[in-house]
N, C-alpha and C positions, 0 to 999 in steps of 0.2 A: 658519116659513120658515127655512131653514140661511144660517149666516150664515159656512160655511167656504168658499165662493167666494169671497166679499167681503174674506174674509181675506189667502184667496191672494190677488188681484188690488192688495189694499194693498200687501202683501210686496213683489211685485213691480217696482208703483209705485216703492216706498220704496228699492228696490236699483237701479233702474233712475233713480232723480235721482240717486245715489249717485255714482254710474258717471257721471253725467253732470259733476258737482259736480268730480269728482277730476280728469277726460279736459279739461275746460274749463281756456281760456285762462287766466282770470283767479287760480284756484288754481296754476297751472305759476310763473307769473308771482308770485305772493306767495312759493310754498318759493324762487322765483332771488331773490328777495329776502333772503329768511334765510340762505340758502348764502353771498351777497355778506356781509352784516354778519358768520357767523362768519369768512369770509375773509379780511376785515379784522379781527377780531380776533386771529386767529392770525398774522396777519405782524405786528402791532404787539407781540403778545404773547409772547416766545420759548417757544417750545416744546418741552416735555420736558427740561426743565432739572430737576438735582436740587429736591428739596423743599425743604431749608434755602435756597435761592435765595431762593423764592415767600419763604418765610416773614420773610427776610429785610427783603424789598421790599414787601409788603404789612401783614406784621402777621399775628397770630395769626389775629385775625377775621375781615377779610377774606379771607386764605389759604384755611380752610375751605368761607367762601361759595363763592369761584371755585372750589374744586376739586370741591363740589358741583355745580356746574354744568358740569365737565369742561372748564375756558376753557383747562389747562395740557396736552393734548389734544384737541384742538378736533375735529380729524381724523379721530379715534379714537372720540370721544367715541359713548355713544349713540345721545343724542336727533340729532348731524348724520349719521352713516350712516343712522338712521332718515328723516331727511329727505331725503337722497340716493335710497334706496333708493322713497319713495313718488315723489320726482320720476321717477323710470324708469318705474314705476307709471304716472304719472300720461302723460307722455307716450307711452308705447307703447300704451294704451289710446288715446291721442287717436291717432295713427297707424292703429292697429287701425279706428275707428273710420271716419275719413274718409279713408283711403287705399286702400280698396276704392272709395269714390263718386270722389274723382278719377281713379283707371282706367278707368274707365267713365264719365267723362266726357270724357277724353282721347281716347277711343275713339269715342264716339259722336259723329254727326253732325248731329244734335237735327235731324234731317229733318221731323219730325210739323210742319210750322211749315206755314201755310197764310197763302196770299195777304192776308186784308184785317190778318194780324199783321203782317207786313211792312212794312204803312203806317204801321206807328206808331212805327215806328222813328225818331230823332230825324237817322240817317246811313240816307238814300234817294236813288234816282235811277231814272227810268225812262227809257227810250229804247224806239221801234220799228226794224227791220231788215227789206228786201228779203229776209228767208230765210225760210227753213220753221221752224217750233218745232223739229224735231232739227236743222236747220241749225247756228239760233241757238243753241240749248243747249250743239252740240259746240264750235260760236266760243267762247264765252264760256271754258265749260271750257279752253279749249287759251290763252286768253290768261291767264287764271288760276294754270295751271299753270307758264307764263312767270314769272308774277311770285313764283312761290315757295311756293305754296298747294297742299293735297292737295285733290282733286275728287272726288265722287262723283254721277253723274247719277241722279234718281232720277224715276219716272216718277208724273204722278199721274194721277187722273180728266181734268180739263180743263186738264193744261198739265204741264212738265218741272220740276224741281225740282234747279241746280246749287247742292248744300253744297260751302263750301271753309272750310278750319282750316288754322292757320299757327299755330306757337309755341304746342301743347297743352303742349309739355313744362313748358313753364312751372307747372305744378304738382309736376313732380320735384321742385324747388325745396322747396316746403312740405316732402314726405315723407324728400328728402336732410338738409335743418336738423334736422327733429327724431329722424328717427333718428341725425344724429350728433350730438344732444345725449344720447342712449341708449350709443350707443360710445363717446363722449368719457369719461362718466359711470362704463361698465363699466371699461374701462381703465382709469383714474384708480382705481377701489375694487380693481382687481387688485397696480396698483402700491403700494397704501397699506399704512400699517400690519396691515389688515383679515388678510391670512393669520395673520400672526404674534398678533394677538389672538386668531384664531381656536383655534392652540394652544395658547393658554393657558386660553382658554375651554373646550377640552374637552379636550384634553388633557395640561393637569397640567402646563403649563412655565409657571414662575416665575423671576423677575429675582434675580440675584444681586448680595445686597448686601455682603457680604464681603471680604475681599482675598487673595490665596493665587496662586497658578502656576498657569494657565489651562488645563492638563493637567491637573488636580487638579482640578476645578469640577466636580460632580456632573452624570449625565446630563439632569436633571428642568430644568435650566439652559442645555442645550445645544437648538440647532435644527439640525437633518437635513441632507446634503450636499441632500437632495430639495426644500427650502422652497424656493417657489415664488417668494417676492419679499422682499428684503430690503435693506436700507441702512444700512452699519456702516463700522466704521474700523477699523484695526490699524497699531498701533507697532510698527518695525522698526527696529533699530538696527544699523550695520554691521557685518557677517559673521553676523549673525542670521537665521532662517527661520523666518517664521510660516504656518500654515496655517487661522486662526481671524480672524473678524472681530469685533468687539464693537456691540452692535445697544444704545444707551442708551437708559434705562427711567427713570421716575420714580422708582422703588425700586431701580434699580442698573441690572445690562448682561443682556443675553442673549450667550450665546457661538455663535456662525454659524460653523458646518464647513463650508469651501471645499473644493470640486472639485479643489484640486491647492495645491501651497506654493509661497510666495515665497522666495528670500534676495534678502536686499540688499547686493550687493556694494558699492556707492558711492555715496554722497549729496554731490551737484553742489548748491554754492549760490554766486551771484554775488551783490552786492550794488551798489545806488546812494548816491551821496556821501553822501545824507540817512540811508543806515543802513535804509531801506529794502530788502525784498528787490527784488533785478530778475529772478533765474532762477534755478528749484531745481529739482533733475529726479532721478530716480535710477534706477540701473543695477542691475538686478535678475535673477534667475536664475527661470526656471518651470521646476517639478519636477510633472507627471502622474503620480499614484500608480497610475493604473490603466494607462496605457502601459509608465510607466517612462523615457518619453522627457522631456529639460529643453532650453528654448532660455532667448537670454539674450531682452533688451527694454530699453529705456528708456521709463520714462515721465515723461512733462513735464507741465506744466500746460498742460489745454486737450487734451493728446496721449494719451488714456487707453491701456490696453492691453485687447482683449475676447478673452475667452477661454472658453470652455464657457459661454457665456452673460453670464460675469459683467463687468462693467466695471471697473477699475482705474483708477482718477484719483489725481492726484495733490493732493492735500489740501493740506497743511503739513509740516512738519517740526518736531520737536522734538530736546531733549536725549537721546541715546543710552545714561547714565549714564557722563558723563564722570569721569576717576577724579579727586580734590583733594588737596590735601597744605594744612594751613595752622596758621599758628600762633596760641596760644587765647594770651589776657591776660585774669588777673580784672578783672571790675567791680566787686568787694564787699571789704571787711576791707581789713589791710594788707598784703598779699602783692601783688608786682608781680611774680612768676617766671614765663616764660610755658612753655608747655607745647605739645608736635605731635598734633595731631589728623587724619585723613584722615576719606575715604570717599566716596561716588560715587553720585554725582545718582540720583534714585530709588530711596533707600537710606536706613539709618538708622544713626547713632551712638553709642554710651551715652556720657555724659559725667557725670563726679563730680565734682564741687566744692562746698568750702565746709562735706563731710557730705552733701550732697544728691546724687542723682542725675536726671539730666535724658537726654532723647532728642533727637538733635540728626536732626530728618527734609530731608536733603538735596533741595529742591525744584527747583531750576534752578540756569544758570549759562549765561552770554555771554559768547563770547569776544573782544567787542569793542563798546562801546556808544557810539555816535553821539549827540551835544547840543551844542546852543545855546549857544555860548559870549558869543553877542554881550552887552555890557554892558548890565544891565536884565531879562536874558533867563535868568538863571539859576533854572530853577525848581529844584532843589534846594538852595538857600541857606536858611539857618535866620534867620528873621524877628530882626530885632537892632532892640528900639523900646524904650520909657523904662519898659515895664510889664515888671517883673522876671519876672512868671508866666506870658508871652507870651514867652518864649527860642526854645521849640521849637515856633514853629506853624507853618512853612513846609510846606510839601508837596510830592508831584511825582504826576504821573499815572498812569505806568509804570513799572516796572523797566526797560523794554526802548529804552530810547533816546526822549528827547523832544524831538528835535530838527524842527521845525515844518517843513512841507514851503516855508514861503515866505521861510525866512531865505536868506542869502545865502551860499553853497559856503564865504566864507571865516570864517564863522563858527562852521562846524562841527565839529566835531575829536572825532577819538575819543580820549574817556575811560579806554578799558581795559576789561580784562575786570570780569564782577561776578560774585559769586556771592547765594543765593537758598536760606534757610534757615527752619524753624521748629524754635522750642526750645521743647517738651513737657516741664512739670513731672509729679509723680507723681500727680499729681491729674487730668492728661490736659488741663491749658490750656497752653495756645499763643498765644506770639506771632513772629510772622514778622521777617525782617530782610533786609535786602540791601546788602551791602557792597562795596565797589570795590576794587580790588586794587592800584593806583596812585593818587596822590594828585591832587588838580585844584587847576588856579590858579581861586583864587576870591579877587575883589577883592583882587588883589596878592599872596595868600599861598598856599600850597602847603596844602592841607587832605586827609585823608582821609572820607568822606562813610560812615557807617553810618545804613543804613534803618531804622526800626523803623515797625512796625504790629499793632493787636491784631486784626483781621479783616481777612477780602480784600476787603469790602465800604469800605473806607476807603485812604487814599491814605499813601504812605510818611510819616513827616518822620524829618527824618535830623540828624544828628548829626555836627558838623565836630571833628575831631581834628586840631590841626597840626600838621603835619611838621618835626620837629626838622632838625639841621643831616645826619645822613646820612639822608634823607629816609624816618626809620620813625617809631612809634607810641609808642618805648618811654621817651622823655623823658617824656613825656605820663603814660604809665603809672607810670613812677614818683613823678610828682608826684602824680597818684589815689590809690597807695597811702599814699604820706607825709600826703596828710590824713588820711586814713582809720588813722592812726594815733598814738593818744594821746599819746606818749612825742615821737615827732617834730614834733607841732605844739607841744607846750612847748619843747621846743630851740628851733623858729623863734620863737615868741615871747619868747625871753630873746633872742636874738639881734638880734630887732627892736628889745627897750626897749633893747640895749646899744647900737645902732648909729640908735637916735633923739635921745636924751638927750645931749645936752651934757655935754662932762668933769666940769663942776662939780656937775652934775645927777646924775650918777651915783652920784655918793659917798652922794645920800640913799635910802638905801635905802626908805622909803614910796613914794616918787615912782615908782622903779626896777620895785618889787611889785607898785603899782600900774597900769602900763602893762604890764608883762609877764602879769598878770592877762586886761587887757584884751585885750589882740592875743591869749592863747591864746582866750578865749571870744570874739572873732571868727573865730576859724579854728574851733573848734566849730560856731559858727552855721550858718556857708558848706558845714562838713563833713555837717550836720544829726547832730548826734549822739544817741546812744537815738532815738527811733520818730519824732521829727522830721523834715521834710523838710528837706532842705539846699538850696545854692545861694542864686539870687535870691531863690526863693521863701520860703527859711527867713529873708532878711534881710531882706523885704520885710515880713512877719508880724514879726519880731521890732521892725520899725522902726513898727508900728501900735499898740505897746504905749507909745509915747513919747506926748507931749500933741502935738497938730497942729500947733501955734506952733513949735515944736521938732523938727520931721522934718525938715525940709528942712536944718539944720544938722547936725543927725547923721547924716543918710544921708551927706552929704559928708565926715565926718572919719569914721566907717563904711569908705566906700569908700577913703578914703585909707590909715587904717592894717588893711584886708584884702589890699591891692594890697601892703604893705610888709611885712606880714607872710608871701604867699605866697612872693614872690620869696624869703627867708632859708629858707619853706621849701625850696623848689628846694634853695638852697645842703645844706641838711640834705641832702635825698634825694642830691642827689650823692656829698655826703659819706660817707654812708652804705653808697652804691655805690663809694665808692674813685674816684669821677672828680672830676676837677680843678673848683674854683668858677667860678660862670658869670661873666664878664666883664662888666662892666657896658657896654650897647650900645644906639642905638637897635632894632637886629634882636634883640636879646633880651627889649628890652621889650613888641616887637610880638608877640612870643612871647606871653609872659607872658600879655598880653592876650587872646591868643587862647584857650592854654590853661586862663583864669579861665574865659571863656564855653562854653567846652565842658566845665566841671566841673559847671557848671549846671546846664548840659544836659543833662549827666549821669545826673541824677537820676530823668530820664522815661526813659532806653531801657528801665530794666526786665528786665535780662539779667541771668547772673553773671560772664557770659563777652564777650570784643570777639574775632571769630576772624579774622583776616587770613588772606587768600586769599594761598601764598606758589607751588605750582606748579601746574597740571594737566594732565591729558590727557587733551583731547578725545574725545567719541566724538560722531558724526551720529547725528540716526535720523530715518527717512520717514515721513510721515502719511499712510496710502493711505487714501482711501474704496471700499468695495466695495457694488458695487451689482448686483443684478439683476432688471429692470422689462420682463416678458415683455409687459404694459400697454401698453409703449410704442411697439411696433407697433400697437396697435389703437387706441390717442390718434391716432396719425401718419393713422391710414385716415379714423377721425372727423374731423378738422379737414378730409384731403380733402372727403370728404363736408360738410361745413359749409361750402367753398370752394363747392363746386360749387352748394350749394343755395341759398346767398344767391347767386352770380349767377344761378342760372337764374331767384331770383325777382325779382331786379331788373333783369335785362337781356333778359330772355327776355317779351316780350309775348305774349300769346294776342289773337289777330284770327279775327274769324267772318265768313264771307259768305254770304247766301244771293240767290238768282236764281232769280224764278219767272219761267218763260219758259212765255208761251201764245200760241194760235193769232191772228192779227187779220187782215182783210183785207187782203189784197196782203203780208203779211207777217207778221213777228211780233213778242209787245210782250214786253220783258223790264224787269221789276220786281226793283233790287239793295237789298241792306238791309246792312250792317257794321254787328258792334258788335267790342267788347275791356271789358277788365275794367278799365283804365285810360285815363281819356282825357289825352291828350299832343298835341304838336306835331307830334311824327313821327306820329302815328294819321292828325290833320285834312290832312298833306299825302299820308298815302299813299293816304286816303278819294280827295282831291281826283284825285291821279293817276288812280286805276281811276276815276274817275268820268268820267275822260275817255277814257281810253282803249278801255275796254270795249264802250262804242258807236262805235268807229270803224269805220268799214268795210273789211272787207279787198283 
């Protein structure tokens, strides 16, 4: 016996559950499931962020897991276009499948229905009529038709048959929702990343991860004025013209050739008291390469400009590279001479100091930053508590102004401009800095505030420098250098034993020796001399080597003759500089004070250089997003469609009636039957109505 029918007819079977398995509800319903969970992970998850991000925030090992599973792409990802693409699968088979039987059910008037079926209906009524069976039949029909019902008289063996259907539509419904789960679906894969994968997938364009003049950026990097959907951004700085958009990539940008160039003539920015933006817009020039014709435009936020397809929004706005002027003061050795520096945001410096040279990479700058003056409220204040090695822990959140949206207008006040730098040794580390360009009252004293940070991943803390009496840096710096220098902290230490000791006291030279000994090996300590750390921290360590019974007495005559021996230094450094000796005052002492704790502090910025911001000139630049989403005509037609199909399925009733109308003596008997596919309120009173009406007599 052949056993290849049986085969075939398995195959069959087995394609035919297949079809059924994929087209069925309860699979649609599991991938809307999956689609929802990657959903949610991509809005919680930011995406498309560089890689050092991920690796940042996760860790090495998990970094790889997720990016195995494509969660920093969700969109893009494989396995969820694959899941997309069988949902359309899956519903347009189920469409295919059942949306031939609702036409044709829609259409049909299920006529084949005979008499003793009718009685079993749970909604009946019968009545007899003075008329003939065609009488009766045409009554009925024409009262039917009254109430809104399509009739068709139909004739049988022993008696008339009136079908009437109201609200078939009501199946548009099902075929509307799920094919605009199909368009919704196509749209959405149109406007997606999906083209731009697509050319990378076969045709050979790869992310550039480089840096260089975007004219210069190889073909293999660039996408076509032709690409059919994309989502990028481009910097424009004023009296600039860009004609490229940058589309970011896990592994760098792709370069996007626009249909025509932008300039930017003006970049319009208002601001709110809080230093928040209120309105940024810019005035812009469109240049058509293939007319040759330019109009101008504004675009605002919210106000896009469209043009050959593409959308124009207004994004952000950034630094334009504005130009700087400022002046350098070392942090290292004994030299306090300072030196002029420039150069311009988006830009790079070489700086030599010390024998070393360094890159000084110009990252930002504000020309006004908005904060929280209120008392208590100072979040960039440098933590001041009894633990020497806890000088510099304070932090702030931004660079860009922290002033909280629920303080009160009058405790707001702009600070001044900052500027926003990183200093690159030859080795390629880097750490960042942001410094203010005016100085701030902080708890009663005039301070200048320098940021430092080793990653962007961490929050500034900054470093308070007080402002001498013509409100600069360079008292300060010259007391930096006068530690920092062997020869002048022994001056201040003979100066200290000469101006501690008592006349008679003087005369013994042990006594003399031995205190001018000490005060200099406490201004070493403080200085951290050789590979020591200085400051608190080196007098904290040096004051752990005493027996415990015994610290608390030394750290006190400690701090007393460090505070006695800087002051004499001051006097040195002045001296030194040819200016007159400081006065003895309490506002000198407050100095003093200050200037000890920011020597401290010193010791963490980790620079060689403090650069004061002394001029600039601005420049704006516009953040435009470019977009074009041909998709989104066809999302807009789906969601109609999806409008339309849940009403038709939940407002749209389907009611059936049928009337068997036959002969009886003296008249004739008519048997009514209703049904609907939902029993309601309004069914049982509209049943009730025909149910009287229909045998009324005319």
């Amino acid at each position: 016996m052949s056993t290849t029918g049986i085969e075939l007819n398995t195959r069959r079977r087995g394609f035919a559950e297949a079809v059924e398995l994929v087209s069925s509800m309860r699979f649609a319903i599991s991938l809307l499931v999956i689609v929802a969970i990657a959903a949610i992970i991509g809005t919680v998850l930011k995406q498309a962020e560089p890689m050092p991000n991920y690796v940042n925030q996760f860790g090495p090992f998990w970094f790889e897991v997720f990016a195995r599973l494509g969660l920093y792409n969700v969109y893009t990802s494989p396995w969820f276009l694959a899941i997309l693409v069988t949902l359309i699968v899956s519903t347009a088979l189920c469409v295919v499948r059942n949306a031939p039987k609702m036409v044709k059910d829609m259409r049909s008037w299920r006529e084949n229905v005979r008499e003793e079926s009718l009685r079993n209906f749970h909604h009946k009524t019968e009545w007899t009529a003075p008329l003939d069976r065609p009488g009766l039949a045409a009554q009925t029909a024409a009262r039917l038709r009254h109430a809104g019902y399509a009739v068709k008289l139909v004739d049988k063996d022993n008696g008339t048959l009136v079908a009437a259907k109201k609200g078939a539509g009501n199946k548009f419904g099902y075929i509307f929702a799920h094919s605009a789960i199909i368009v919704i679906l196509l749209g959405g894969m149109l406007d997606s990343e999906l083209p731009v994968k697509f050319q990378q997938w076969f045709f050979g364009k790869t992310p550039f991860g480089g840096s260089g003049v975007i004219a210069d950026i190889p073909a293999q990097h660039r996408l076509g004025v032709s690409n059919p959907t994309f989502r990028g951004n481009t910097l424009i700085a004023e009296g600039q013209t860009s004609n490229t958009a940058l589309l970011p990539q896990p592994a760098g940008v792709l370069v996007q050739e626009l249909p025509f160039s932008i300039q930017l003539k003006k970049f319009h920015i208002d601001f709110y008291s809080t230093g928040m933006p209120k309105l940024f817009a810019s005035d812009v020039v469109v240049r058509d390469p293939e007319t040759g014709k330019s109009f101008p435009a504004t675009i605002k936020v919210n106000h896009p400009l469209i043009y050959k397809g593409v959308a124009v929004y207004q994004s952000s706005f950034e630094d334009g590279g504005s130009k700087l002027k400022l002046t350098g003061f070392p942090m290292r050795g004994d030299k306090s001479e300072s030196f002029e520096i420039g150069g311009a945001v988006g830009a790079s410096t070489e700086l030599k100091q010390g024998g070393e040279t360094w890159t000084v990479e110009w990252s930002g700058f504000r020309p006004f930053n908005v904060e929280n003056m209120a008392a208590g409220q100072d979040a960039r204040a440098v933590a001041k508590n009894t633990s020497f090695n806890e000088q510099l822990s304070a932090t702030l959140g931004k660079a860009s102004g922290s002033a909280a949206k629920s303080a009160d207008n009058k405790d707001l006040k702009n600070v001044g401009p900052s500027v926003q730098y990183k200093l690159r040794d030859k080795t390629g580390q880097a750490r960042e800095f942001l410094n203010y360009m005016q100085p701030m009252t902080l708890e009663g004293a005039q301070v200048y505030l320098a940021g430092v940070r080793s990653s962007p991943a961490e929050n500034f803390s900054f470093l308070r420098i007080p402002a001498d009496a013509e409100y600069s840096v360079r008292t300060w710096m010259r007391l930096r250098a006068a530690l920092g220098d062997p020869a002048l902290r022994n001056e201040a230490a003979r100066r200290y034993a000469a101006r501690a000791l008592a006349p008679e006291q003087r005369s013994q030279d042990g006594l003399a020796r031995q205190l001018e000994e000490s005060a200099a090996r406490t201004l070493a300590i403080f200085a951290g001399e050789g590979d020591a750390r200085g400051g608190f921290v080196g007098v904290s360590r040096f004051l752990e080597k005493i027996p415990p019974a015994e610290q608390e007495k030394a750290a006190g005559i400690f701090m007393k003759m460090l505070n006695g021996a800087l002051w004499e230094l001051w006097q040195a450094a002045n001296a030194r500089a040819g200016l007159d000796p400081v006065e003895p005052s309490e506002a000198n002492g407050r100095y003093l004070q200050l200037a000890t704790n920011a020597l401290s502090d010193s010791v963490f910025y980790g620079a060689p250089v403090y650069l004061q911001l002394e001029e600039f000139e601005e420049v704006k630049a516009s953040v435009l997003q470019m977009t074009r989403s041909p998709g989104k005509g066809i999302v807009y037609f789906g969601c109609l469609l999806l409008v339309a199909g849940v009403f038709a399925m939940f407002y749209i009733r389907e009611r059936r009636i049928w009337v068997w109308v036959r002969h009886q003596d003296g008249g004739a008997h008519a048997l009514m039957a209703m049904s609907t596919q939902r029993k309601t309120l309004d069914f049982e009173r509209e049943f009730d109505d025909l149910k009287e009406k229909l045998p009324q007599r005319a």
